[in-house]
N, C-alpha and C positions, 0 to 999 in steps of 0.2 A: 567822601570823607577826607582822604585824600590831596584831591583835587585844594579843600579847604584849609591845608596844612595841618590839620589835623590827624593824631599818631596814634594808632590803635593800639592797645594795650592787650595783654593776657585775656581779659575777661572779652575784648570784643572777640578775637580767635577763637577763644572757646561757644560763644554763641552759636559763628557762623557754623564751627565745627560740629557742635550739635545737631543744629541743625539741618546739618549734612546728611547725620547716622542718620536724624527721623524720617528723611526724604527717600535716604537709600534704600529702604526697607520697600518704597515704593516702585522707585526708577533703580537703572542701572545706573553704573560708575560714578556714583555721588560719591562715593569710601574715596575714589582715588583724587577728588576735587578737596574734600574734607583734610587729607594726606597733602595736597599741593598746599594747600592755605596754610598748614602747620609747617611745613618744611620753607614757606615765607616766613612765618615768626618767627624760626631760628636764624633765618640768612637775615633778617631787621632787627635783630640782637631785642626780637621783643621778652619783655621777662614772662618765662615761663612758669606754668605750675601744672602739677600732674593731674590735678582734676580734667585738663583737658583733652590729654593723652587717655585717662580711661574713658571717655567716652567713644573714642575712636577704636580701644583695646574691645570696648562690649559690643561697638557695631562688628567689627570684623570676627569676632566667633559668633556673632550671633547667624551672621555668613558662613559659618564653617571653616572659615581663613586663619585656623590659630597658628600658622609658621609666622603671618605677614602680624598676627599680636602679638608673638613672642619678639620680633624681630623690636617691637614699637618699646616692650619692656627691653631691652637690651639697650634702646638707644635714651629710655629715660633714666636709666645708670648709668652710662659714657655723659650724659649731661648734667648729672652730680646730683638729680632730682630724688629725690627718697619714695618709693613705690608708698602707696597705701594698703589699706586693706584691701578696698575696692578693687583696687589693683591687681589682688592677688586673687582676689573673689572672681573677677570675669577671667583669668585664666585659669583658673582651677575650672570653671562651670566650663572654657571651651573644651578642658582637655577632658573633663568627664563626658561631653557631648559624645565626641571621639572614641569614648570609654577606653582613654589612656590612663588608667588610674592609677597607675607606679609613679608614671609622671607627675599628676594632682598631687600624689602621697608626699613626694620630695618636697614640693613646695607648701605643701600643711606644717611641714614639718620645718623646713625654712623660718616660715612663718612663728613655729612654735619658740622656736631659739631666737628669734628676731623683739619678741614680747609683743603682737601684733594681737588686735583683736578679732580673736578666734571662733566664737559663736555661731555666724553665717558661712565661715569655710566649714568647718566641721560637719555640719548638715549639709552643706552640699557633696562633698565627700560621701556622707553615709547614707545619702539617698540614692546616688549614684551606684554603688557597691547594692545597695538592694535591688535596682534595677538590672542589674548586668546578674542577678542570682546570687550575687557572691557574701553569701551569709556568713563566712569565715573576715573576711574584709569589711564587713561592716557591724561587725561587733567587735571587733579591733579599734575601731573610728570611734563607737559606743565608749567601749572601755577607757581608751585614751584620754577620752572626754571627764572622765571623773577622775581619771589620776590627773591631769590640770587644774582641776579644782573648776573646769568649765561649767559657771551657769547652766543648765537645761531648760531653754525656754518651750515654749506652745511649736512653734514647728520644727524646732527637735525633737519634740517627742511624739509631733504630729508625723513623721517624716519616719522614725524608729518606729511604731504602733503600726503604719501603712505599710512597710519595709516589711515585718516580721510576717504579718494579717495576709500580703499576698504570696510570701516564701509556705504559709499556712502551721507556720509556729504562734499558735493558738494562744496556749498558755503563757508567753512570755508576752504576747500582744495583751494581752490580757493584765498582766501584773504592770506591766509599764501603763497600761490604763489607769489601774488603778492606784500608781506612785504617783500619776499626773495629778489625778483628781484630788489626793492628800496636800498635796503642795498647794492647791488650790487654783490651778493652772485648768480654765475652765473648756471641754473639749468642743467644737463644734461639729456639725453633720458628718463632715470628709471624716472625723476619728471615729464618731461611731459607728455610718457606714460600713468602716474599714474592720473592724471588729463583728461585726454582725455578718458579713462576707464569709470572715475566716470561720464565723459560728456555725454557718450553715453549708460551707463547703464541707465542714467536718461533720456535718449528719446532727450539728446538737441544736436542733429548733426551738429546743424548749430554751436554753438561755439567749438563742438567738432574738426572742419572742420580749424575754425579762430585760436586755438590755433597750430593744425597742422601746417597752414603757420608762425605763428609766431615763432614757432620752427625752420624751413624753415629761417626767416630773421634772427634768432639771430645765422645763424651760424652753426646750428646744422642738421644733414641729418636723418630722418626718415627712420628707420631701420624696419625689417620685424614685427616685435614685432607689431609698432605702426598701421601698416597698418593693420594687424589683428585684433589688436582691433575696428578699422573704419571699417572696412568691417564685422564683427559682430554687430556693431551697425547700419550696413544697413541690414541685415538679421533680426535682430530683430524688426524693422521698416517694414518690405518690402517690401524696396526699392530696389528689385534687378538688374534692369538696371543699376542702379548708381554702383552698382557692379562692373556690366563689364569694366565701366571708371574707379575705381579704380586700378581696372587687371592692365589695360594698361597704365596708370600712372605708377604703381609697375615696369612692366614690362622696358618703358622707364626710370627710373631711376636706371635697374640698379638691382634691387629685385626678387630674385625669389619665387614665393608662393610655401611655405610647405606643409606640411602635415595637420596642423591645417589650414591654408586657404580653402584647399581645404572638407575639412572637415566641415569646418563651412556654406560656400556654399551647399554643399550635402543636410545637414540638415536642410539647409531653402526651396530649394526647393521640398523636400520631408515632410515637414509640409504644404507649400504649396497645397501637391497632384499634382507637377509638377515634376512624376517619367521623364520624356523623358529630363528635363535638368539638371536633377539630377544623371541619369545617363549617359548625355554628360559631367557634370564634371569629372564625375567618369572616364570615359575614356580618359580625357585630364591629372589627376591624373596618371594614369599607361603611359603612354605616356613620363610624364614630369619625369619618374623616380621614383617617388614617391608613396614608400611601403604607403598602407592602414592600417592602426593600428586597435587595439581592440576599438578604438572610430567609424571607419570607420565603422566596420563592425554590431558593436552596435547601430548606425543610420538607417545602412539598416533593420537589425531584426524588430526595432521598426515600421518602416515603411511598411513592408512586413506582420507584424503582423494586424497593423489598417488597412490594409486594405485586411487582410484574406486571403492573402498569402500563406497559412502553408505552403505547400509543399515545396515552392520555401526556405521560411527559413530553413527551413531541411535540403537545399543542402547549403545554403548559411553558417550553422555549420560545414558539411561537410568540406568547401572551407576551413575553418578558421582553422580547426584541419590542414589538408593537408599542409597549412604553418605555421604551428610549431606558431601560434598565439595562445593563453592560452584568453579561456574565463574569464573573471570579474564578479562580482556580477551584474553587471547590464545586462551584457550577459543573467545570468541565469535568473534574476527577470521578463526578457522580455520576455522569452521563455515561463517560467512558467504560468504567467499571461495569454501570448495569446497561447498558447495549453490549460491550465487550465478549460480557457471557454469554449472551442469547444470541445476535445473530451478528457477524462482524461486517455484513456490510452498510447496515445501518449506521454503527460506526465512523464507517465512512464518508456515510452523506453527511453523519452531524459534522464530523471532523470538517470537511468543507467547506460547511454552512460558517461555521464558527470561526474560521480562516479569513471566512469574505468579510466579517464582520471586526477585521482586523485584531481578531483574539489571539493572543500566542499564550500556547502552551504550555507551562511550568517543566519542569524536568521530567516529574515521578509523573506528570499526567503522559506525557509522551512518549516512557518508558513502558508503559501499562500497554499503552495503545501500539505502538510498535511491536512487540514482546509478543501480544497476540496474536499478530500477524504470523510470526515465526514458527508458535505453538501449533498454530492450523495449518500448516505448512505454506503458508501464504508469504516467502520472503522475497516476489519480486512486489510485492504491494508496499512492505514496509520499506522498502529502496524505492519503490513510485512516492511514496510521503515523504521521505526520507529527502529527497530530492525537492520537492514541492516547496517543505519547508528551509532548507538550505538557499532556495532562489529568494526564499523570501527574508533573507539574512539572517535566519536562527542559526545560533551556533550551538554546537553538538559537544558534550564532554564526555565524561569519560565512559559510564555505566551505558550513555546512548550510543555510543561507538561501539564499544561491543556487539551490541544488539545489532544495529547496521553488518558487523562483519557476522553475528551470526545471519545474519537473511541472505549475507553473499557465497557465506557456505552454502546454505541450504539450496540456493539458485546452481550451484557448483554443483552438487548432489545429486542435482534433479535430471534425471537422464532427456 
């Protein structure tokens, strides 16, 4: 282009620069080609405009990089450029990423005095603050929002109804439903799911059930999502008959149960002590297609264990390695605990097994499992693991140091 005397302008920088970010998401070091290209349009006195800085602002926190986008806004004010919303939008989202939220706050609030439109920050703000737990901080954000006289659109109140439903503030999830639906602000799946959640974490099936069909009248079809969540608030009731009606509801509209249905089932009636229907789902699961996950398999250990099973879980490790399924911390914490009590060298072989299979142990699994050692008087075993795991570059903090120096007492002790 170049080459043609021809002078690239604003809009071609921004292309290339785009499509920098899209690329970078793929390969490395594209952000810092996207970054050379931009820092040529400055030294080519090309004219600038800040559309093109945000796009490099939303690739770099979308990276995690929010000093190197604060940095980029800093240099789009030394440049006399006017920030936008957008602007202020992909920093506020880096700095909630971070769950800097005093940080976001300052700049909502910049924003507020600046007369910028406010809408998309605000919600992002208050979804943030519901993620991080912090239901003080985002009714703050709520509130703020109506003394501005702020619009409240569909994912603001998509976003507040969600926010409140998983804090399991019921009623106010609830009334905000129904200010939405007055407004005429019409809710989709993700809002009513999000309600029907908090209905049935709170034991109330019966409105859990009414808002179902109401979802049903207005239009809307109840997707597997929703049925999942009903059919775990009849497991955690148990109410398992009503179960099998739900199946076949599921079934006749049209749904087919996953992996989590079939799952959630499992584990009701295996809390029950109802192994024989527990493992007729299990059967209707491989039937239906449906691979068993590390939760699958996690339900059974648990269940194999309470009721002193070992052997059988043994194999049922076995199964799990054979399909290429990678144990979880609650795999191991289960194991430990109920081998732990019964006999502790068992223990040791799983502990092992699970080693070579490049598993490393969480904290509290490794504290269990050490600790024991110490209680049976066994403290040069837990310094032989202790050791084992150290070669293998675990590092040891505070609660497991202890433990360690309890086994060196205990070894000290030992005449």
């Amino acid at each position: 282009m170049q080459a043609r005397g021809l002078v690239p302008d604003s809009c071609t920088f921004n292309i290339i620069a785009a499509r920098a970010h899209k690329f970078r998401l793929c390969w490395d070091h594209r952000l810092d080609d996207a970054w050379e290209l931009r820092l040529g349009a400055i030294e080519q006195g090309v004219p600038l405009r800040v559309t093109g800085f945000n796009a490099l602002i939303a690739a770099y926190n979308k990276e995690g990089l929010h000093e190197e986008a604060s940095e980029l806004y800093r240099i789009i004010n030394k440049l006399g450029l006017t920030p936008s919303s957008s602007t202020f939008n992909y920093l506020i989202m880096g700095l909630c990423n971070q769950v800097r939220l005093d940080e976001a706050q300052l700049l909502l609030e910049h924003m507020v005095s600046k007369g910028y439109c406010l809408s998309t920050s605000f919600t992002i703000c208050l979804d943030a603050y519901f993620r991080d737990g912090n239901a003080v901080g985002a009714l703050k954000c709520w509130d703020d929002m109506g003394k501005i006289d702020l619009q409240t659109d569909f994912i603001a109140f998509s976003a507040y109804i969600n926010g409140r439903s998983r804090l399991d503030y019921v009623n106010e999830a609830y009334q905000a439903f129904a200010e939405m639906t007055s407004r005429g602000i019409v809710p989709n799946n993700i809002t009513y799911n999000s309600i029907i959640s908090a209905l049935c974490k709170a034991g109330n099936m019966t409105e859990a059930f009414k808002l179902e069909q109401n979802m049903r009248q207005s239009g809307l079809v109840p997707d597997i999502y929703t049925s999942n969540i009903l059919i775990d608030g009849l497991c955690r009731e148990g109410k398992l008959k009503m179960v099998d009606n739900l199946l076949l509801d599921m079934c006749s509209n049209g749904l087919t149960p996953d992996t989590v249905t079939y799952n959630t089932i499992i584990n009701a009636y295996c809390r029950a002590q109802d192994m024989n229907s527990a493992m007729n789902f299990m059967n209707k699961m491989l039937v239906a297609g449906c691979e068993p996950d590390i939760f699958t398999y996690n339900i059974w250990m648990h269940s194999l264990y309470r009721n002193h099973m070992l052997n059988q879980a043994g194999k049922l490790l076995d199964e799990l390695v054979a399909v290429d399924c990678s144990p979880n911390s609650v795999t191991y914490n289960t194991l430990m605990d109920g081998i732990c009590s019964d006999v502790l060298d068992r223990a040791m072989i799983l502990t092992g097994r699970l080693i070579k299979m490049a598993f490393k142990p969480n904290t509290i699994t490794l504290n269990v499992f050490l600790s024991h050692f110490c209680k049976q008087g066994f403290g040069n075993r837990a310094l032989m693991w202790a050791e084992k795991l150290r070669e293998d570059s675990y590092v040891f903090y505070g609660a497991t140091r202890n433990i360690i120096d309890w086994a060196r007492r205990e070894m000290e002790d030992d005449p």
